[in-house]
C-alpha positions in Angstrom: 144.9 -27.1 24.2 147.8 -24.6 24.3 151.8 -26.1 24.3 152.1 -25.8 27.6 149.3 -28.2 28.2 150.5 -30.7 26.1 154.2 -30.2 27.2 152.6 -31.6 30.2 151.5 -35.0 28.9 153.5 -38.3 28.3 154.2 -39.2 24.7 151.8 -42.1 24.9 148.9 -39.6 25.6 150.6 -37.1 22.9 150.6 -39.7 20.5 146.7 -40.9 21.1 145.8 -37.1 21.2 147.6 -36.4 17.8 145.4 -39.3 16.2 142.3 -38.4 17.8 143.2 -35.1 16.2 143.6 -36.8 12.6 140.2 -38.5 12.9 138.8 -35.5 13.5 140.9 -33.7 10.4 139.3 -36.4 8.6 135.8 -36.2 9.3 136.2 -32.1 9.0 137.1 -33.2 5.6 134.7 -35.2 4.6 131.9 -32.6 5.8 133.2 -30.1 3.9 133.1 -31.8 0.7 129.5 -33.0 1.1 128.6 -29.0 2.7 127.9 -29.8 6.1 130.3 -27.9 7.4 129.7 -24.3 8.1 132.7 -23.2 10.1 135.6 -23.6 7.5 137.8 -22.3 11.1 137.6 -25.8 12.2 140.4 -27.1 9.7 142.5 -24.6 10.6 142.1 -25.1 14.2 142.5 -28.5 14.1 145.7 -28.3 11.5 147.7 -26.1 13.9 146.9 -29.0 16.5 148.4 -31.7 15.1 151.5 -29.9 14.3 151.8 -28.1 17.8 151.1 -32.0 18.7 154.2 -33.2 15.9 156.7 -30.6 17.5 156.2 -31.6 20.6 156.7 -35.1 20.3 159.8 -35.0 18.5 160.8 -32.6 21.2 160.3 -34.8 23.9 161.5 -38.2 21.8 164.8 -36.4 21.4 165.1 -35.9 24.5 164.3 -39.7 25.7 
């Protein structure tokens, strides 16, 4: 999901797609500490996400 995609989206939709994302963060986590995860790229996938999600709240809450 690129910027302009989420740019796109209502802040109620942004805000249950940023926690969907933190789950996910979450279980990433918790798979790499007990070695089940063999792409490490994941995290960092998932960590540019949520802020490209963060930014573009606040964007569009300042503007509201």
């Amino acid at each position: 999901m690129d910027a302009a995609e989420i740019r796109e989206m209502n802040i109620e939709s942004i805000q249950e797609e940023l926690d969907d994302a933190r789950e996910s963060l979450m279980r990433l986590r918790f798979q790499l500490t007990t070695g089940e995860l063999t792409d490490h790229t994941q995290i960092r996938q998932i960590r540019r996400k949520i802020a490209r999600l963060i930014t573009i709240l606040k964007e569009k809450e300042g503007e509201a």
